[in-house]
Structure formats: C-alpha cells, structure tokens
mmCIF file of the N, C-alpha and C atoms, coordinates in Angstrom:
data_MODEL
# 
_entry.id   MODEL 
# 
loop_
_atom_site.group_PDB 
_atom_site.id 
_atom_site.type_symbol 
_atom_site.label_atom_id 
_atom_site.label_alt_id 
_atom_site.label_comp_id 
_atom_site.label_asym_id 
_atom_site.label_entity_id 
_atom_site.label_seq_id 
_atom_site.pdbx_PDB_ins_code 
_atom_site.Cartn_x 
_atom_site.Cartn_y 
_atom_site.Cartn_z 
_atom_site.occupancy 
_atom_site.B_iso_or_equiv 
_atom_site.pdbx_formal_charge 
_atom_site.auth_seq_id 
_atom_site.auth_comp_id 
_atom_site.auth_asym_id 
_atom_site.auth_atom_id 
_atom_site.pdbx_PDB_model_num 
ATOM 1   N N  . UNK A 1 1  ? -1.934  1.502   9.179   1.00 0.00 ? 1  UNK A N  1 
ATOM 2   C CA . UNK A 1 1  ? -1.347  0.312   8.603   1.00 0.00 ? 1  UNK A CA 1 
ATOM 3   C C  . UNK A 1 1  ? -1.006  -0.644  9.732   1.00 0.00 ? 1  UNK A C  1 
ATOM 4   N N  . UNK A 1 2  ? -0.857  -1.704  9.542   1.00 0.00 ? 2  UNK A N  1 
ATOM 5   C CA . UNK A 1 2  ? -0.721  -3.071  10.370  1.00 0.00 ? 2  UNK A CA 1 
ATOM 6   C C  . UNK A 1 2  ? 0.384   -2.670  10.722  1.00 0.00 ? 2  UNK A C  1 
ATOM 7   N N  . UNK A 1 3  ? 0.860   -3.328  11.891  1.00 0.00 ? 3  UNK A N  1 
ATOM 8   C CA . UNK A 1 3  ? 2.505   -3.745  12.008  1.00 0.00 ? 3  UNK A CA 1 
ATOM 9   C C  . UNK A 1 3  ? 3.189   -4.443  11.624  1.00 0.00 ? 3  UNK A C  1 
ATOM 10  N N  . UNK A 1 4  ? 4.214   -4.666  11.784  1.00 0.00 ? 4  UNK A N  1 
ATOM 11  C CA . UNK A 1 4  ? 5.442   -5.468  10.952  1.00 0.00 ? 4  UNK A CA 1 
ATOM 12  C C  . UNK A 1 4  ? 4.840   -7.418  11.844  1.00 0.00 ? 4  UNK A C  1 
ATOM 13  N N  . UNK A 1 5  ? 4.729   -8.125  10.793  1.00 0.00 ? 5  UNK A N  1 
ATOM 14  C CA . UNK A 1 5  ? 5.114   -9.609  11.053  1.00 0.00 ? 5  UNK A CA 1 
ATOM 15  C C  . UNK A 1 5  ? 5.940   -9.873  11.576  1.00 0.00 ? 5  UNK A C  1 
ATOM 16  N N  . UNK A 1 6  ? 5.493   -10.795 12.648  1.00 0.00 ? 6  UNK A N  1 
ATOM 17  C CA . UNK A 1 6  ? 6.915   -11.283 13.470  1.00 0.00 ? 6  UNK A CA 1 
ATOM 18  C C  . UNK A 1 6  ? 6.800   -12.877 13.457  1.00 0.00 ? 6  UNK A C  1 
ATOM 19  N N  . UNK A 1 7  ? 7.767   -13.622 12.968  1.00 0.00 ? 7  UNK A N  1 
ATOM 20  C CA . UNK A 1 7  ? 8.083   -15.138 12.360  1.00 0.00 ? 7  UNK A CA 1 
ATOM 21  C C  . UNK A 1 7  ? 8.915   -15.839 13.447  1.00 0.00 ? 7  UNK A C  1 
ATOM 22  N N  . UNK A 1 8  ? 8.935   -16.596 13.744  1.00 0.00 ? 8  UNK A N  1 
ATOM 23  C CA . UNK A 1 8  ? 9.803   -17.299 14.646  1.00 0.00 ? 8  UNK A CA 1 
ATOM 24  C C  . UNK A 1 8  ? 10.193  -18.003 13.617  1.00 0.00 ? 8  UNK A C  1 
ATOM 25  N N  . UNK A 1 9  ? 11.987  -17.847 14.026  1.00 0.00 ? 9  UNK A N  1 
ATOM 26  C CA . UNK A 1 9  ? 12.625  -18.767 12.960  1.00 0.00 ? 9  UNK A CA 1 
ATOM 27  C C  . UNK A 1 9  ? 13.924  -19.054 14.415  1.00 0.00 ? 9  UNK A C  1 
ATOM 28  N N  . UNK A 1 10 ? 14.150  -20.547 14.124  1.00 0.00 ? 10 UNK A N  1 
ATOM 29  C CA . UNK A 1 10 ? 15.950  -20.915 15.125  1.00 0.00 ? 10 UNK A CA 1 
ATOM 30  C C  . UNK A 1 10 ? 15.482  -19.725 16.295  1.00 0.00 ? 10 UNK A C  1 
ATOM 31  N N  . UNK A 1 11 ? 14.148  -19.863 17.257  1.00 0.00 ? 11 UNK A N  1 
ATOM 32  C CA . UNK A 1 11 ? 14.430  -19.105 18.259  1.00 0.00 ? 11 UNK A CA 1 
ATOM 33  C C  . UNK A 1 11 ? 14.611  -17.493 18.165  1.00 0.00 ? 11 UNK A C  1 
ATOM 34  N N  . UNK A 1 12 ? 14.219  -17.312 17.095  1.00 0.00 ? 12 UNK A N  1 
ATOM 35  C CA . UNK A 1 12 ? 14.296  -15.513 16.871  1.00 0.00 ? 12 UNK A CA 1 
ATOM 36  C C  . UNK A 1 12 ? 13.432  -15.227 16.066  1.00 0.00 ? 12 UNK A C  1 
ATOM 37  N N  . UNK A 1 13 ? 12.738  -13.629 16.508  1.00 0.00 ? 13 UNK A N  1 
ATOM 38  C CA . UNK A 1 13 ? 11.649  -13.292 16.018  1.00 0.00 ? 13 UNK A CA 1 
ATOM 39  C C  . UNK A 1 13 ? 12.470  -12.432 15.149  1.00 0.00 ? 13 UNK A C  1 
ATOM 40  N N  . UNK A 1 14 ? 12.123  -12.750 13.949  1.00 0.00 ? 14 UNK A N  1 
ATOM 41  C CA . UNK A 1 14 ? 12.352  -11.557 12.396  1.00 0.00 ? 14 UNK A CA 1 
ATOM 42  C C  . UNK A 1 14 ? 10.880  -10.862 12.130  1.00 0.00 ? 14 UNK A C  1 
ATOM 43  N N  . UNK A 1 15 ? 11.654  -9.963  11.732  1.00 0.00 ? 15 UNK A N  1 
ATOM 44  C CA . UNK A 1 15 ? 10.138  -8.804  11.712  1.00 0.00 ? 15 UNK A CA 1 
ATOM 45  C C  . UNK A 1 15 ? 9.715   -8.638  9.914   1.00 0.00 ? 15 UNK A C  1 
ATOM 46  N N  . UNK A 1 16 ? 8.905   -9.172  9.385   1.00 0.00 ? 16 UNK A N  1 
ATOM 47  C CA . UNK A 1 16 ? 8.405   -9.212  8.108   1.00 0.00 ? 16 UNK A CA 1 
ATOM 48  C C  . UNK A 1 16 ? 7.885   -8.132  7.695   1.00 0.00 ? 16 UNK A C  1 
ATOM 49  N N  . UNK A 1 17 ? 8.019   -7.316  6.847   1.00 0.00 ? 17 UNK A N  1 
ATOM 50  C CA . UNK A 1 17 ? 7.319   -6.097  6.692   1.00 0.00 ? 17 UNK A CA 1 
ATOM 51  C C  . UNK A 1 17 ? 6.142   -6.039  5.885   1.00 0.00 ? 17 UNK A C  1 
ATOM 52  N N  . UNK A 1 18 ? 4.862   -5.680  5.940   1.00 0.00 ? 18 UNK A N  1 
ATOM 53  C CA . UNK A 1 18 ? 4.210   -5.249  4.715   1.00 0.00 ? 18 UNK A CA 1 
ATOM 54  C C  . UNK A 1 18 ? 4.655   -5.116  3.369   1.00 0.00 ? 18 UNK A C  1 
ATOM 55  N N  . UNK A 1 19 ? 4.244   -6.270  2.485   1.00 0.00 ? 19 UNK A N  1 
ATOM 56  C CA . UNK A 1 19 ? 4.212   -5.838  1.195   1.00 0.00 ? 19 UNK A CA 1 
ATOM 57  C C  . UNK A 1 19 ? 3.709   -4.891  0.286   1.00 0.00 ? 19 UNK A C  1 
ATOM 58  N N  . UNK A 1 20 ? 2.132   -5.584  0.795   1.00 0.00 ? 20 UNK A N  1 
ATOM 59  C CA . UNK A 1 20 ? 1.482   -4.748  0.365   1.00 0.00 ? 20 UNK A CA 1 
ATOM 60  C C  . UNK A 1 20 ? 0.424   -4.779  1.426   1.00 0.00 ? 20 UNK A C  1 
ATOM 61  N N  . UNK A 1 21 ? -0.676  -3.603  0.854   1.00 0.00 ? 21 UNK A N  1 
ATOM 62  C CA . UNK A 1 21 ? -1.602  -3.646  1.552   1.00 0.00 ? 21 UNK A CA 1 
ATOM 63  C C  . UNK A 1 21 ? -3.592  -3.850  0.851   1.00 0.00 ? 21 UNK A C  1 
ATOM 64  N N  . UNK A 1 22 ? -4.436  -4.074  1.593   1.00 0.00 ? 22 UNK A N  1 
ATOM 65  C CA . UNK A 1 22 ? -5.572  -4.153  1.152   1.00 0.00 ? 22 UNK A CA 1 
ATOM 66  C C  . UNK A 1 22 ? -6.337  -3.038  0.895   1.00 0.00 ? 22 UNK A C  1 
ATOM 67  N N  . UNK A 1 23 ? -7.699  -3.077  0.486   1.00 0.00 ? 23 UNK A N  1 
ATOM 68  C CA . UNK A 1 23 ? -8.087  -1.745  -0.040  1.00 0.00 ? 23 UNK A CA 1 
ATOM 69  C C  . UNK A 1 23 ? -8.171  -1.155  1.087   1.00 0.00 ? 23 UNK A C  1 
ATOM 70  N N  . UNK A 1 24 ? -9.083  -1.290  2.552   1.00 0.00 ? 24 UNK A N  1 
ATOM 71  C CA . UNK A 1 24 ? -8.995  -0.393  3.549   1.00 0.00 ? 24 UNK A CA 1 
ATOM 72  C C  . UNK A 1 24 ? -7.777  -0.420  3.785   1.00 0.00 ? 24 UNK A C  1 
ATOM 73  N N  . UNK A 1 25 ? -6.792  -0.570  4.303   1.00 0.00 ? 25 UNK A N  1 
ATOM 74  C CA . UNK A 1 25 ? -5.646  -0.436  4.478   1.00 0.00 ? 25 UNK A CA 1 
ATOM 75  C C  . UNK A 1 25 ? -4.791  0.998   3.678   1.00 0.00 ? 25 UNK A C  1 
ATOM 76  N N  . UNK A 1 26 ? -5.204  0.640   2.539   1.00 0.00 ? 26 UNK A N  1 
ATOM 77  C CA . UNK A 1 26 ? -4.772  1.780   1.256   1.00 0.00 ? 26 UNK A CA 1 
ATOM 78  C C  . UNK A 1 26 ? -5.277  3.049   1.680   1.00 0.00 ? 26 UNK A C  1 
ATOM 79  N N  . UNK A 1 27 ? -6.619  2.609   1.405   1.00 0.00 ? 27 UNK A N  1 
ATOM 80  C CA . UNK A 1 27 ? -7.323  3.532   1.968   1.00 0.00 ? 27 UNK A CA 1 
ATOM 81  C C  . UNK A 1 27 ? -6.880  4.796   2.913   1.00 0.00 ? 27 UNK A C  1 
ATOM 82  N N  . UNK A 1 28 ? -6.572  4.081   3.977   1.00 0.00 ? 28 UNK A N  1 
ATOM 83  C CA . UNK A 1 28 ? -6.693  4.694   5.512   1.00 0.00 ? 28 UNK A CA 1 
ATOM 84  C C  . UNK A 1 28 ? -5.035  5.257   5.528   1.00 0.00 ? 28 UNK A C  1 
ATOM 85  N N  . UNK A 1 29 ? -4.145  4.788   4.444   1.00 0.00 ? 29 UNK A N  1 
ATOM 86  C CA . UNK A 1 29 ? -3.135  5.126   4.213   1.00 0.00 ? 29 UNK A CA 1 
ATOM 87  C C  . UNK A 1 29 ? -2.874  6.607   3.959   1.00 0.00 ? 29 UNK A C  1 
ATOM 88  N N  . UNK A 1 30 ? -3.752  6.437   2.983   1.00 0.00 ? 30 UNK A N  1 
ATOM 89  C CA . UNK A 1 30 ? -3.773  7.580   1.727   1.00 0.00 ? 30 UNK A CA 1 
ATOM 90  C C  . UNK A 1 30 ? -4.668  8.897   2.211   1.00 0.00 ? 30 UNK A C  1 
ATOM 91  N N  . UNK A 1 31 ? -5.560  8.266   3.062   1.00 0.00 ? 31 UNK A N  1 
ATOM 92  C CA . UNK A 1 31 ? -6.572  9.619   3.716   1.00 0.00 ? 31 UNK A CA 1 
ATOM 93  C C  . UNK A 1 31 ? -7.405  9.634   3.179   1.00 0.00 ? 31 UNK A C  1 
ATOM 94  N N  . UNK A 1 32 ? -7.985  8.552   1.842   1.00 0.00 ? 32 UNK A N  1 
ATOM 95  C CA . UNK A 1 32 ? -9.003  8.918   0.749   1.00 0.00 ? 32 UNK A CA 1 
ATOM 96  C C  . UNK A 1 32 ? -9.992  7.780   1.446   1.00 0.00 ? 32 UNK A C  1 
ATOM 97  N N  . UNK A 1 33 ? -11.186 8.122   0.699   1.00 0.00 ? 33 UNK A N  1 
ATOM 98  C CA . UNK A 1 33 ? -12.200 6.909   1.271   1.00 0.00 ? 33 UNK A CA 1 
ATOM 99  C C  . UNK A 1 33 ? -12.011 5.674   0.605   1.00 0.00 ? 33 UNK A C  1 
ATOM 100 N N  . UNK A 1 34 ? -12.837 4.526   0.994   1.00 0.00 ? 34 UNK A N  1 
ATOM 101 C CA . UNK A 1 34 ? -12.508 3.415   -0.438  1.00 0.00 ? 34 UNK A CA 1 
ATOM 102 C C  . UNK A 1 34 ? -13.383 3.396   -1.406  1.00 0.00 ? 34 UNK A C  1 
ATOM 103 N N  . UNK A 1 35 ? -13.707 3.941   -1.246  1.00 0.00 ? 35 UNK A N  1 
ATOM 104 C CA . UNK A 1 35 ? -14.791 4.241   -2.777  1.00 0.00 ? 35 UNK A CA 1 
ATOM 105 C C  . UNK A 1 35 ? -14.306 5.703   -3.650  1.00 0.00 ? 35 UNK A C  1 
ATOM 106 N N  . UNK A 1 36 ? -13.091 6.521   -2.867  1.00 0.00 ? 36 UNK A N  1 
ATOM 107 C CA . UNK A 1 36 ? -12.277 6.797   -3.864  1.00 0.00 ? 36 UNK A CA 1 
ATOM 108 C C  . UNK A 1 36 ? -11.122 5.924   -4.924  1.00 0.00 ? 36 UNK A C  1 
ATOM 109 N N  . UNK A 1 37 ? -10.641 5.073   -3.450  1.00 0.00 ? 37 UNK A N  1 
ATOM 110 C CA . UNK A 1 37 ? -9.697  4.688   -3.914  1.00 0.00 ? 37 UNK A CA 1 
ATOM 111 C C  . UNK A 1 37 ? -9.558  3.409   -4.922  1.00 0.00 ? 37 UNK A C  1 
ATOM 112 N N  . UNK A 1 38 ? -10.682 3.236   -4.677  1.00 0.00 ? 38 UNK A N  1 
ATOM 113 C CA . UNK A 1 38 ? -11.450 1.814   -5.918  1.00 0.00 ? 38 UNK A CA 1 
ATOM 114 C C  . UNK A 1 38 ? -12.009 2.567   -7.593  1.00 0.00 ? 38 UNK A C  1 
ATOM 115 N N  . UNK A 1 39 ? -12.093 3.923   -7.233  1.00 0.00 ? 39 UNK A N  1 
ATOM 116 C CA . UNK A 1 39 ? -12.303 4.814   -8.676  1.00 0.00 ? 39 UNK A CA 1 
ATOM 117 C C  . UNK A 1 39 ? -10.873 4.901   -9.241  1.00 0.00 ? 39 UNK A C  1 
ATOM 118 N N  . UNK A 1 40 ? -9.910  5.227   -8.441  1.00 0.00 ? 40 UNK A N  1 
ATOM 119 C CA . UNK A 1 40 ? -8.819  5.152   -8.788  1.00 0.00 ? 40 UNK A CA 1 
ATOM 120 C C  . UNK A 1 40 ? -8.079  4.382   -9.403  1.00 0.00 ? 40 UNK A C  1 
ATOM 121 N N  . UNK A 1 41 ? -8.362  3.127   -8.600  1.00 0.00 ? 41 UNK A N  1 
ATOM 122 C CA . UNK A 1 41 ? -7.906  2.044   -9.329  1.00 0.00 ? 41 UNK A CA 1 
ATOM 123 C C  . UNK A 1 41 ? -8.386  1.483   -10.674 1.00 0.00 ? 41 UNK A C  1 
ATOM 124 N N  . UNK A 1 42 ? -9.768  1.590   -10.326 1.00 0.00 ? 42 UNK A N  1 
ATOM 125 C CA . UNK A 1 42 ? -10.761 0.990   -12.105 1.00 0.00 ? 42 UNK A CA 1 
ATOM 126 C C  . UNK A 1 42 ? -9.951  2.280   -13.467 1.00 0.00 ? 42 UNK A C  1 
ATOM 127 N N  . UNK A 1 43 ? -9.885  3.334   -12.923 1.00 0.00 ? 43 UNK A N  1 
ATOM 128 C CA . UNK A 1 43 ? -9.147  4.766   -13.990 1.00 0.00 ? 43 UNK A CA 1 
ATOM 129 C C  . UNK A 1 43 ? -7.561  3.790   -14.283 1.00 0.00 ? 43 UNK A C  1 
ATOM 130 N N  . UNK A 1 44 ? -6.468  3.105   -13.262 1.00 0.00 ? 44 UNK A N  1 
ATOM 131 C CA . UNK A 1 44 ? -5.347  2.888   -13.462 1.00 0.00 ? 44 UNK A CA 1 
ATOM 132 C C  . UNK A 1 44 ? -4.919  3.939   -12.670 1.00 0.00 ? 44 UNK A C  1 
ATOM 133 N N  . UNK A 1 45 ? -5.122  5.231   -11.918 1.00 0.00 ? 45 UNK A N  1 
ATOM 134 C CA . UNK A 1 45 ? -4.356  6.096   -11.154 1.00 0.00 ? 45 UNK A CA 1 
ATOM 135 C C  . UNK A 1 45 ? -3.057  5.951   -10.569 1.00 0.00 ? 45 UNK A C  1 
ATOM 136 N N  . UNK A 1 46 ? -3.853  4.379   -9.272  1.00 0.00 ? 46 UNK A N  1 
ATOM 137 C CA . UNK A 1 46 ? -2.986  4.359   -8.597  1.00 0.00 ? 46 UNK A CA 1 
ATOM 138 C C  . UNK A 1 46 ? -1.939  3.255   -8.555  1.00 0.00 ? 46 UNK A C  1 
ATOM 139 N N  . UNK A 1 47 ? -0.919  2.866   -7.953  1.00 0.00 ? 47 UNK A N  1 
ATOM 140 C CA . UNK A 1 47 ? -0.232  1.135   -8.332  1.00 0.00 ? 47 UNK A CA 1 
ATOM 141 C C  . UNK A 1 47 ? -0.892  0.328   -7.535  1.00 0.00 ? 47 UNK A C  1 
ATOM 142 N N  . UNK A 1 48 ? -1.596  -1.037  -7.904  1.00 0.00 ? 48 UNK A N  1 
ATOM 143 C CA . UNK A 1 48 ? -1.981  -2.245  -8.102  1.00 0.00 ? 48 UNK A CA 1 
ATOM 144 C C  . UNK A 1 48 ? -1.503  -3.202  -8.252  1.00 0.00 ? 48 UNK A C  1 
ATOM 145 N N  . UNK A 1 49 ? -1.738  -4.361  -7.717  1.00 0.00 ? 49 UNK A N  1 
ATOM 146 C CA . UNK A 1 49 ? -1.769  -5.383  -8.506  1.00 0.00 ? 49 UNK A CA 1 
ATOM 147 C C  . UNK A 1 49 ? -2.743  -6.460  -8.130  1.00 0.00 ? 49 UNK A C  1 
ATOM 148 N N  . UNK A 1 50 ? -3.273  -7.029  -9.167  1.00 0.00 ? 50 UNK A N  1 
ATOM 149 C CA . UNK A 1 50 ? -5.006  -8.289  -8.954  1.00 0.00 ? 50 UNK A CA 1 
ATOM 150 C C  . UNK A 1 50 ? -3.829  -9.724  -8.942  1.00 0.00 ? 50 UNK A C  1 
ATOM 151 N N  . UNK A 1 51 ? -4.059  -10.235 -7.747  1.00 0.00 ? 51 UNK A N  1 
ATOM 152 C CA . UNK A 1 51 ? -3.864  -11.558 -7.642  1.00 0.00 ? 51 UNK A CA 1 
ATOM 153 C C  . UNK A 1 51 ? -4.820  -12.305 -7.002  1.00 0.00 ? 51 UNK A C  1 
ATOM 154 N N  . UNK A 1 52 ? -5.336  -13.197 -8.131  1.00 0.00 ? 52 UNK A N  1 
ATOM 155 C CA . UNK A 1 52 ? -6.828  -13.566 -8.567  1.00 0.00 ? 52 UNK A CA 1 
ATOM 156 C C  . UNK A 1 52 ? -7.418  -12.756 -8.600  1.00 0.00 ? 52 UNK A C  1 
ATOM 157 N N  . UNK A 1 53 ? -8.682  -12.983 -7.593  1.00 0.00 ? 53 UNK A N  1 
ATOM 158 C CA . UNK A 1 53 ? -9.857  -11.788 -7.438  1.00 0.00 ? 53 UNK A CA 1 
ATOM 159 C C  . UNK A 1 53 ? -9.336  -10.471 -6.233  1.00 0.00 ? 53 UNK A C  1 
ATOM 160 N N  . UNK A 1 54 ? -8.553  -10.835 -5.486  1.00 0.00 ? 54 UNK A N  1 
ATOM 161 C CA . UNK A 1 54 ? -8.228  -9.888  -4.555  1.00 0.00 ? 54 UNK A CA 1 
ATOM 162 C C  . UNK A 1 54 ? -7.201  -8.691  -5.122  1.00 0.00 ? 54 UNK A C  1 
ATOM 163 N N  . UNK A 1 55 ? -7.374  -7.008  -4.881  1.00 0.00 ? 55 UNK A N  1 
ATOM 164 C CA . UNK A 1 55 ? -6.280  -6.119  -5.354  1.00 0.00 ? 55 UNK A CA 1 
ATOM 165 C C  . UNK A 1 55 ? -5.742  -5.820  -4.305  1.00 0.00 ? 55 UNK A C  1 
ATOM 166 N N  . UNK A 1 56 ? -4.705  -5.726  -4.551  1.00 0.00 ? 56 UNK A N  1 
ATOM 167 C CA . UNK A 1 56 ? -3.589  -5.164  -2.911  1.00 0.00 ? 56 UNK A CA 1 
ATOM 168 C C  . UNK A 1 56 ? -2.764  -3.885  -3.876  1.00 0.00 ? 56 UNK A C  1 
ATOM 169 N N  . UNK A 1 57 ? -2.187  -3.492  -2.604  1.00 0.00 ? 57 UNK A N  1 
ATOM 170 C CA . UNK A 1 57 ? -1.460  -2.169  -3.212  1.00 0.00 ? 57 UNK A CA 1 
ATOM 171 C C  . UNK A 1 57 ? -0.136  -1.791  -2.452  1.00 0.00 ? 57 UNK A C  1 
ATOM 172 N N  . UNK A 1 58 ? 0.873   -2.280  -3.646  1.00 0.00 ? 58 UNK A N  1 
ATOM 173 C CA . UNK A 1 58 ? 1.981   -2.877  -3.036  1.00 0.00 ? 58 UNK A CA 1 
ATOM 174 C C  . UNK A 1 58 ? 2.757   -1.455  -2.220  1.00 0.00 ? 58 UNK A C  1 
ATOM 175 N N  . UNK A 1 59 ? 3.246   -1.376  -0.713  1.00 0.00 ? 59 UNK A N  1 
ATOM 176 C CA . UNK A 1 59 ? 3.115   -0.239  -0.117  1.00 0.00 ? 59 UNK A CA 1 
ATOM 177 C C  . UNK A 1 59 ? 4.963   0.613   -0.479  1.00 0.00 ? 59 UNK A C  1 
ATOM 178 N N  . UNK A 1 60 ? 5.686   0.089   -1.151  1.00 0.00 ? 60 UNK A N  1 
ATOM 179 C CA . UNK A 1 60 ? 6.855   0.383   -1.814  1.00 0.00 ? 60 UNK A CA 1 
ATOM 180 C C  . UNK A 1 60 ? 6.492   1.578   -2.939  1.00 0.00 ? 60 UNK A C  1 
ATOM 181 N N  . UNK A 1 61 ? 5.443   1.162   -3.984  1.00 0.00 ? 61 UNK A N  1 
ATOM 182 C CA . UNK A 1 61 ? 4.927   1.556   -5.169  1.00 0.00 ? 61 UNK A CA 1 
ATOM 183 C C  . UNK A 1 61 ? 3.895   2.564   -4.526  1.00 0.00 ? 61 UNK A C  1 
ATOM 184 N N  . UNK A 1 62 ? 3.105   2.774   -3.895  1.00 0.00 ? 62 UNK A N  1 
ATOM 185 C CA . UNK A 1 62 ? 2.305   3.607   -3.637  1.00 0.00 ? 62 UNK A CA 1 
ATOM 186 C C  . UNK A 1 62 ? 2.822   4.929   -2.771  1.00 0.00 ? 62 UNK A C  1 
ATOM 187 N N  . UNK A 1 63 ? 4.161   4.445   -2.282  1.00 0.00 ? 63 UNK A N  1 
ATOM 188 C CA . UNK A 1 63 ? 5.186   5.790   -1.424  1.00 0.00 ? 63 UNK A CA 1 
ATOM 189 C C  . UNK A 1 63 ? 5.974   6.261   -2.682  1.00 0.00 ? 63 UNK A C  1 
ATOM 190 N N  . UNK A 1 64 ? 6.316   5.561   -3.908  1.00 0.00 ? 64 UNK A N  1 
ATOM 191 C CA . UNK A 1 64 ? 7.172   6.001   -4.691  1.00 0.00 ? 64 UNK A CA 1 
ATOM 192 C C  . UNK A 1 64 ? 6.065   7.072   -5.599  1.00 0.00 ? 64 UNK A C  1 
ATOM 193 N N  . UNK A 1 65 ? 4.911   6.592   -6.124  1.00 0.00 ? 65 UNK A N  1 
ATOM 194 C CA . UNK A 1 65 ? 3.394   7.494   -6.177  1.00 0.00 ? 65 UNK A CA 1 
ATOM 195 C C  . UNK A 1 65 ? 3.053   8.547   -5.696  1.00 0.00 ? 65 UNK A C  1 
ATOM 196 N N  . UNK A 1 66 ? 3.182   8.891   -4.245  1.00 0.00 ? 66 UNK A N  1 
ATOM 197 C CA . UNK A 1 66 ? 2.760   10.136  -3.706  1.00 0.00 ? 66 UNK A CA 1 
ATOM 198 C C  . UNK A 1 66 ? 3.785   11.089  -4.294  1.00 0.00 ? 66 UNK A C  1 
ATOM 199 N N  . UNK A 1 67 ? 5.667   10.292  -3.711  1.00 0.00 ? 67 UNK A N  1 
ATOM 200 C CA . UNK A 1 67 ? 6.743   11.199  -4.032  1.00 0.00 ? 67 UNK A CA 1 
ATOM 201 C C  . UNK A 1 67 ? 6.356   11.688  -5.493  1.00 0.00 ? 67 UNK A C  1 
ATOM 202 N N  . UNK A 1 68 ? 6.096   10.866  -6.837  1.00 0.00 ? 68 UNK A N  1 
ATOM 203 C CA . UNK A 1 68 ? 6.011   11.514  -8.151  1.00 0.00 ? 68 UNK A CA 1 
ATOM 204 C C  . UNK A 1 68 ? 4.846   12.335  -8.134  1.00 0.00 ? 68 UNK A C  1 
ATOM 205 N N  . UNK A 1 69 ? 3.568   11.998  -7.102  1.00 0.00 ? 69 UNK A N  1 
ATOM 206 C CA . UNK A 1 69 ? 3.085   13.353  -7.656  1.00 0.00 ? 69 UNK A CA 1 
ATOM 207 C C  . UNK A 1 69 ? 2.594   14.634  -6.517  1.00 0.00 ? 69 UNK A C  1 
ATOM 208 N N  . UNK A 1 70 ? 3.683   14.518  -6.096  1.00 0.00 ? 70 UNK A N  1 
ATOM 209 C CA . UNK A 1 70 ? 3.487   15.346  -4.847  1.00 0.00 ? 70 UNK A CA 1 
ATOM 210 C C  . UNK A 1 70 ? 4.319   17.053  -5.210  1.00 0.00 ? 70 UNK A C  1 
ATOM 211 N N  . UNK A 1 71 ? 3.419   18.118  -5.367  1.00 0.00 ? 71 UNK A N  1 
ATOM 212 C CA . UNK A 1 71 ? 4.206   19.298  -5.815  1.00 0.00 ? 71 UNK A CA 1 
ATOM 213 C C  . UNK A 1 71 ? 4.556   20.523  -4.843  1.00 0.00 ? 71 UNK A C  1 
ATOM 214 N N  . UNK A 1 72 ? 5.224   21.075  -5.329  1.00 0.00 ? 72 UNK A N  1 
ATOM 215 C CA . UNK A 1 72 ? 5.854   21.949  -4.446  1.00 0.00 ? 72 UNK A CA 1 
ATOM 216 C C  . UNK A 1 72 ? 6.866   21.374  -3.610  1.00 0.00 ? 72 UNK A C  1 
ATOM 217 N N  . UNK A 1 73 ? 7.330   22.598  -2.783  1.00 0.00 ? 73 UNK A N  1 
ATOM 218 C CA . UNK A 1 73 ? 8.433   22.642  -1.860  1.00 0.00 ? 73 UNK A CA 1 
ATOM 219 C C  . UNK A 1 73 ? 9.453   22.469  -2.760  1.00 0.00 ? 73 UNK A C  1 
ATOM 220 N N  . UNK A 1 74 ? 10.500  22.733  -1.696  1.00 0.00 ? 74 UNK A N  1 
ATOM 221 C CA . UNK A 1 74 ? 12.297  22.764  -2.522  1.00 0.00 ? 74 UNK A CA 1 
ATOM 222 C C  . UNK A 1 74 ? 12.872  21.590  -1.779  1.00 0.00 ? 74 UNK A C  1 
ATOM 223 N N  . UNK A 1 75 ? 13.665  20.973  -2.458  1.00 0.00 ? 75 UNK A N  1 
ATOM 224 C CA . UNK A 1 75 ? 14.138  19.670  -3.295  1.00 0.00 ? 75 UNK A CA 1 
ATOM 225 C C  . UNK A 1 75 ? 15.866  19.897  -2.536  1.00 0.00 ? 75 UNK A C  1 
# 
C-alpha cells in the first residue's frame, strides 16, 4: 500500500491517510491476484464502491472484512 499523503497546510505537513485503495493496490493488500479480486467484486464478496467508472476499495471496510471473516483463534 502507498504511504500516507503529506499536504502542506500554514507551514506544516499533515499526513492524509488512504481512503481507499485501487484494484492493484487491493489486490497486493489482500495477497489475492486481480483477477481474483475483480471476481470478487462482480459476486459482491468484497466492500466496494464505483465512483463513476473507477472501483476503489475503501481500506477501513476491507480490514473490518477480513476481521468478520477471519476464523479461528481465541478472542
């Protein structure tokens, strides 16, 4: 994943974080190829969202995703 945005604002750099991310990005996130992760998406699997023609994958929603379906271990 990219690094954090850095903005100059009044002489100080604020660090912007990833919203979301693009399909390689997702991708390379997740460990899957993108031609999994584009099956995934056309099924609804994974979280999305299409603004216009471009899908990003907002990186909040896709960590809250693994946690729901991630099994095993003690809690």
């Amino acid at each position: 994943m990219r690094e954090p945005l850095l903005h100059e604002h009044d002489d100080e750099l604020l660090e912007i974080p990833a919203l979301a991310m693009n399909q390689t990005q997702a991708a390379e996130a997740l460990g899957v190829s993108v031609r999994t992760l584009r099956t995934w998406t056309r099924q609804g699997r994974v979280p999305h969202v299409q603004i216009g023609r471009m899908v990003r994958y907002p990186t909040d929603r896709l960590m809250a995703w693994i946690e729901e379906i991630t099994k095993g271990g003690s809690q």
